[in-house]
C-alpha positions in Angstrom: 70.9 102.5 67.0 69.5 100.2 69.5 70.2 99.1 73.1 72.5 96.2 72.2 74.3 98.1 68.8 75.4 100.4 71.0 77.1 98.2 73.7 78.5 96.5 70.9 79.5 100.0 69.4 81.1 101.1 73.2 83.3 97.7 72.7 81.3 96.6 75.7 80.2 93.1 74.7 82.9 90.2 74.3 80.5 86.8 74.5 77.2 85.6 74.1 75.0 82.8 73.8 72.0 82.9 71.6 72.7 86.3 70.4 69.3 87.0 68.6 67.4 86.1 71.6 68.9 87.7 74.2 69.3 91.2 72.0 66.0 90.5 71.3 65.4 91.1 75.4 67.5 93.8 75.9 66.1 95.7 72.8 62.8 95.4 74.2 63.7 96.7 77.7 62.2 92.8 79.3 65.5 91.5 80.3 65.9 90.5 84.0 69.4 90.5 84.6 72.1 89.7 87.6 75.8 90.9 87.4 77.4 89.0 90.9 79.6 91.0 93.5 82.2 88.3 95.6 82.7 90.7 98.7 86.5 90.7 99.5 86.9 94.1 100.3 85.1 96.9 102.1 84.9 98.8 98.6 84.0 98.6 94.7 86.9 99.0 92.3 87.7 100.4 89.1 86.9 97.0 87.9 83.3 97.1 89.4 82.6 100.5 88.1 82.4 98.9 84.4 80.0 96.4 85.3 77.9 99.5 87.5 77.9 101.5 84.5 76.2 98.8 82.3 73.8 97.7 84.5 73.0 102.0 84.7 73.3 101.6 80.7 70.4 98.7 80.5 68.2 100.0 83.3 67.8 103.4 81.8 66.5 100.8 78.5 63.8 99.6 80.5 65.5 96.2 81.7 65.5 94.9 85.3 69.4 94.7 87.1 69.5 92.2 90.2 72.5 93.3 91.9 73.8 90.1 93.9 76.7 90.7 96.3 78.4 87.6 97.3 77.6 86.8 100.7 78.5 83.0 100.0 80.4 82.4 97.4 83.2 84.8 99.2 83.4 82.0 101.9 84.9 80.0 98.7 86.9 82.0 96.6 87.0 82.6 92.8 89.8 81.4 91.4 89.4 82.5 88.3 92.6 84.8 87.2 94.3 83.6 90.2 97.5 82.2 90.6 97.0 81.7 94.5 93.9 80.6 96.7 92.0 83.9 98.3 92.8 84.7 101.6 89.9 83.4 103.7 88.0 85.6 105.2 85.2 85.9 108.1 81.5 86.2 108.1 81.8 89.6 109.9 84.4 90.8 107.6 82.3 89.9 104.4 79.4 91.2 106.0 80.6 94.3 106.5 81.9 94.4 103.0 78.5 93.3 101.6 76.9 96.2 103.4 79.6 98.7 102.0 78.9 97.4 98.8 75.3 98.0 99.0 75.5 101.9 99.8 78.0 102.2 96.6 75.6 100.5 94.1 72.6 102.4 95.3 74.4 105.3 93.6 74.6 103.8 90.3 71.7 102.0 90.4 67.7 102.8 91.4 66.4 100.3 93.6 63.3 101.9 94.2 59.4 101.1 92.4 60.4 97.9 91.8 63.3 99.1 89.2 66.1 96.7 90.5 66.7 94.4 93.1 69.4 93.9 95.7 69.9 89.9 96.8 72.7 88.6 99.1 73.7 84.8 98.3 74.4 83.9 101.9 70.4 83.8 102.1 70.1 80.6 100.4 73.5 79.3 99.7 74.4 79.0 103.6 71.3 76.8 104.5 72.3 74.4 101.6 72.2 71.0 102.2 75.8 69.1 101.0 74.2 65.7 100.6 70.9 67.3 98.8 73.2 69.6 96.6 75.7 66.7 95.5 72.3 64.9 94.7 70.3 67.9 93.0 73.0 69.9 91.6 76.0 67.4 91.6 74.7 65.4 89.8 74.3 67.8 86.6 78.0 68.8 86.3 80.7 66.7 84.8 84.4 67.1 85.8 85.9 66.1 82.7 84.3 69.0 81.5 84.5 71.6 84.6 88.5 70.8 84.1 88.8 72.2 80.5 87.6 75.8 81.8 89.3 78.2 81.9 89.2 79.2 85.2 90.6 75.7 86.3 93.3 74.9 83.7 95.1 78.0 84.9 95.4 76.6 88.6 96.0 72.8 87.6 99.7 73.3 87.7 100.0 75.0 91.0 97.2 73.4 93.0 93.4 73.9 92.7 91.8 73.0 96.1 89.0 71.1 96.1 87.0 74.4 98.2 87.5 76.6 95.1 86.2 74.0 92.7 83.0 74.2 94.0 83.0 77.6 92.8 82.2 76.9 89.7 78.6 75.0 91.0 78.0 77.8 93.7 77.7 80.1 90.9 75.5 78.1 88.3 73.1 77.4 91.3 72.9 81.1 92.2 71.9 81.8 88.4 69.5 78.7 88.9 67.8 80.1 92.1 67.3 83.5 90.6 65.6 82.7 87.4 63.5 80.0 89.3 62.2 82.8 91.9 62.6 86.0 90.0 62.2 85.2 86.5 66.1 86.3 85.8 66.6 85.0 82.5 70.4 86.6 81.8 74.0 86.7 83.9 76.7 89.0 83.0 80.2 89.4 84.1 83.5 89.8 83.3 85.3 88.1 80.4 86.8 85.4 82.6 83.6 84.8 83.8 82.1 83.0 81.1 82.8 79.3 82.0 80.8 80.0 85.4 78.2 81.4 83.6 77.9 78.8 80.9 77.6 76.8 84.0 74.6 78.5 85.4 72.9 78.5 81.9 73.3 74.6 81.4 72.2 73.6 85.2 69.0 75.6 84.0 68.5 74.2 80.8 69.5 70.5 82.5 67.1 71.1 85.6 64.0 73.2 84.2 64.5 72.6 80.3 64.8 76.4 80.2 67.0 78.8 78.3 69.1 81.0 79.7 71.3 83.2 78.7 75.2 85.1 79.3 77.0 88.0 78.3 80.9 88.7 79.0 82.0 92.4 79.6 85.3 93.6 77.7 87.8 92.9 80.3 89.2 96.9 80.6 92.7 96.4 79.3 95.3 99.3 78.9 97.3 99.5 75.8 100.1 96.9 77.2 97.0 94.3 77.9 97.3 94.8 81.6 93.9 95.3 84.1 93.4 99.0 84.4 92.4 100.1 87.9 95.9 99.0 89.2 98.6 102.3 91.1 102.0 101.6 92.6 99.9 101.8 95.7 96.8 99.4 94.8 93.5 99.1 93.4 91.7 102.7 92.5 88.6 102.3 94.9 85.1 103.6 94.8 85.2 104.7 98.3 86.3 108.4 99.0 88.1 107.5 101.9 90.2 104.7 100.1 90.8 106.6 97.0 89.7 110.4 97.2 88.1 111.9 94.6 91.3 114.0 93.8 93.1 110.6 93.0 90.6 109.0 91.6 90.6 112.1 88.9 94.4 112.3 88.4 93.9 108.5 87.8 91.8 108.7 84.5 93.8 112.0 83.5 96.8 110.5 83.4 95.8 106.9 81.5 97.8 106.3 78.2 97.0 108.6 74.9 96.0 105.4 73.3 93.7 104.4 76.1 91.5 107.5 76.1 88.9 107.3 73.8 88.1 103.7 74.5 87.7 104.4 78.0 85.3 107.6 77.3 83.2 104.9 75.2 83.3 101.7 77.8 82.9 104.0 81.1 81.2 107.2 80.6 77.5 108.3 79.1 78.5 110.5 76.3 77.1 109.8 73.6 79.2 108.5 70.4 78.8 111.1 68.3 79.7 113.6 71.3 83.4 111.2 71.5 83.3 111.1 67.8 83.8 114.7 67.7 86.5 114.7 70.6 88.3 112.2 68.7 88.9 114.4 65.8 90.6 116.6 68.6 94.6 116.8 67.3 98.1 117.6 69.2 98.1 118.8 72.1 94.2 118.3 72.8 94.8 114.9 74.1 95.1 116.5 77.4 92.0 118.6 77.2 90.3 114.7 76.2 91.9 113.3 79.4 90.2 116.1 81.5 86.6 115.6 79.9 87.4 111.7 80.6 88.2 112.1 84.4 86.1 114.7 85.1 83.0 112.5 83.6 83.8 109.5 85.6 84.7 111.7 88.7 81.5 112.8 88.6 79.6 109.5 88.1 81.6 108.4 91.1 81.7 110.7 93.3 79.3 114.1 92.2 79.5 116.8 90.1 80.7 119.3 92.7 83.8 116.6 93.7 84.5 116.4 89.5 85.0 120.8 89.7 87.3 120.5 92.6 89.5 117.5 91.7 89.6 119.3 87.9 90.7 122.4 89.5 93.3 121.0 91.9 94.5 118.7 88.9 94.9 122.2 86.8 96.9 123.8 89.7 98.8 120.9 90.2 100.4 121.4 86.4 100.9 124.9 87.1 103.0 124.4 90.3 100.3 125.4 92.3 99.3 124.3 95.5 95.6 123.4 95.8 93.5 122.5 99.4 92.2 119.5 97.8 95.6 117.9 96.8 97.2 114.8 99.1 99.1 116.3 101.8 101.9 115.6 104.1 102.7 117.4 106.8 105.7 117.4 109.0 106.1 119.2 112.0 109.0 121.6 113.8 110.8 118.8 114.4 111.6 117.3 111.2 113.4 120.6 110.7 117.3 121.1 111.5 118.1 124.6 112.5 114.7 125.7 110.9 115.2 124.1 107.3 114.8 120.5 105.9 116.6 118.8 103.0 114.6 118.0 99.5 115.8 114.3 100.0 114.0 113.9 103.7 111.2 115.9 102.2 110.8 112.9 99.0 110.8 110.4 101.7 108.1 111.7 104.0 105.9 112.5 101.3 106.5 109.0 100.2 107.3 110.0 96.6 110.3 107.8 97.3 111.0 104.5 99.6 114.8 105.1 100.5 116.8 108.5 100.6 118.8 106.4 98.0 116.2 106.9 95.5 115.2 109.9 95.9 118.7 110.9 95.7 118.9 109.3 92.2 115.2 110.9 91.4 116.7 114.6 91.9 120.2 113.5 89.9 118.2 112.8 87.2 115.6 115.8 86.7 113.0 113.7 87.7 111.7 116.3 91.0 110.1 119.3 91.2 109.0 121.7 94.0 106.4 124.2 92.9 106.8 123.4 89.1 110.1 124.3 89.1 112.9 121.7 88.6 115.2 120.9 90.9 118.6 118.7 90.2 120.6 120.0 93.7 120.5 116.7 95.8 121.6 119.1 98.7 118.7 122.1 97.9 116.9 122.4 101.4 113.7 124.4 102.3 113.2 127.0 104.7 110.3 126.7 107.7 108.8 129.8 105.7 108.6 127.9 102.6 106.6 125.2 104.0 104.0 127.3 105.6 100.8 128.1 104.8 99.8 126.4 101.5 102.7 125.1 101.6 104.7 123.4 98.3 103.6 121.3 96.2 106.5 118.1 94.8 106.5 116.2 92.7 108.6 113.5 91.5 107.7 112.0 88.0 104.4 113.2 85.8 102.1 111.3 88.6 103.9 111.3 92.0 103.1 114.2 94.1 102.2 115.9 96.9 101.0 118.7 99.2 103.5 119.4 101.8 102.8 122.1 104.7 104.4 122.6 108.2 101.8 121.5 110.8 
């Protein structure tokens, strides 16, 4: 099977232009490559991780990633997917995140010998001439046409501003600049990327009489066609500190039983025929396929050593077990009344519920247990002994929980 079969086999590629040529490339291990990075936060996402893993993927083939974080283009915004323009942000803040960024990639990606490079768009788009670009680069685009994409038709109703349609240009002249200095002959992205980077490939064709080509990543949908990568309290980050590697586990071992397998195939490096097998796995052994999925990408993310731990907190966690590497709460004397504490207060200051309301309903209905047994007494209370050293572990739901211990 070759380079490209097997993205196509993974469910990895969505679109392409000139399909024989630029398999043709990646095949061969000569494609030069970019995948862009708009900086508005201080970490990667889940969402990232996808396009991380195929640049790794292509790499390891022989081809040559660019890794381009957006230093200008986050001063505009993408509105592509949006319903709302980006909050605007400062250059220190998306300097900072463009230097975050770069110490997450280096570990998916080798920068070193001349394997991969690692550009920042600030470094030209910021010294850009308006009048010189509206001549030079202007000039090339049509609006008639940038107003059927996509990425615009979506915001017509509700207001595109006139900042966020330049987007569309800032992009396309970043894909020009690259192939003019460093040869890069081929943009990927996301799947609602591609009208940007059908931009980039005509500004090059228009400007150099060159080709160039684009390749759309799967978008990674869950079952209900929603963006994975999404909790109840945000984005699933990169970062250990935003999302630690414990989380980040229980994350991928708990996705959907009809998510799984596409997931092991679009995110980790087993091979096919390795998930081939696993898919033959019946019953009950969807959960022992969940663990070899979160423990694979735990470890891509975050080490080997950080997989073990998470996969053995994660296993005490379904015994009832409390584990050191769980997320804790602690409370302290004082929470107590006359040395005990209530299993409603306790739901709250875990923040397994918002309101003592809810978790009053959560326990009514069977929904809450303390050390994997159930508990359906909305007046069951806890002792100061109970609470100390390991401490409990509660949990409310199949993916709310938490450590608690008495400080």
């Amino acid at each position: 099977m070759t380079v490209y079969d097997e993205l196509v086999a993974r469910g990895l590629v969505a679109q392409v232009t000139d399909e024989d040529e630029l398999k043709e490339l990646i095949n061969a291990g000569k494609a030069k490559f970019y995948i862009g990075f708009d900086a508005t936060a201080d970490s990667l996402h889940v969402g990232h991780f996808m396009t991380l893993c195929l640049m790794k993927r292509l790499q390891m083939a022989g081809n040559k990633p660019i890794a381009l974080v957006g230093g200008g283009t986050t001063m505009i915004g993408d509105p592509s997917g949006r319903t709302d323009m980006r909050q605007m942000m400062t250059p220190e803040q998306i300097n900072h995140n463009c230097e975050c960024f770069k110490k997450q990639m280096s570990k998916f990606i080798d920068f070193g010998e001349d394997k991969a490079l690692l550009v920042n768009n600030a470094d030209w788009l910021l010294d850009l001439n308006y009048v010189d670009l509206l001549r030079e680069v202007g000039a090339q685009f049509s609006v008639n046409r940038m107003l059927t994409a996509e990425c615009y038709k979506n915001r017509m109703e509700r207001g595109l501003s006139f900042l966020e349609f330049n987007y569309m240009i800032m992009q396309a002249y970043d894909f020009y600049h690259l192939y003019e200095k460093y040869g890069c002959q081929m943009q990927l992205g996301g799947n609602d990327q591609w009208s940007n980077m059908l931009a980039g490939t005509d500004l090059i064709r228009r400007k150099l009489g060159e080709n160039a080509y684009a390749m759309t990543i799967t978008l990674l949908l869950n079952s209900e066609g929603n963006k994975m990568g999404k909790t109840a309290n945000g984005a699933v980050w990169l970062d250990p500190n935003k999302t630690s590697p414990f989380e980040f586990y229980q994350y991928w071992r708990n996705v959907a039983d009809a998510d799984v397998f596409k997931c092991m195939r679009m995110l980790t490096f087993l091979s096919l025929e390795e998930i081939e097998e696993i898919e033959k796995w019946e019953g009950n052994r969807i959960n022992e396929a969940k663990e070899v999925l979160a423990f694979e990408l735990t470890k891509l993310v975050h080490s080997e050593e950080e997989a073990i731990k998470a996969q053995e907190s994660s296993r005490a966690l379904f015994s009832g077990a409390a584990h050191a590497d769980m997320p804790t709460t602690e409370i302290e004397e004082a929470d107590l009344t006359d040395g005990v504490i209530d299993l409603i207060s306790l739901l709250v200051k875990a923040e397994l519920a918002p309101t003592r309301s809810e978790a009053r309903r959560n326990i009514e209905q069977g929904g809450v247990t303390v050390d994997g047994e159930k508990v359906s007494d909305v007046k069951a209370t806890f002792t100061k002994d109970s609470l100390a050293g390991d401490g409990m572990v509660i949990k409310r739901g199949k993916k709310k929980f938490k450590k608690v211990v008495l400080k």
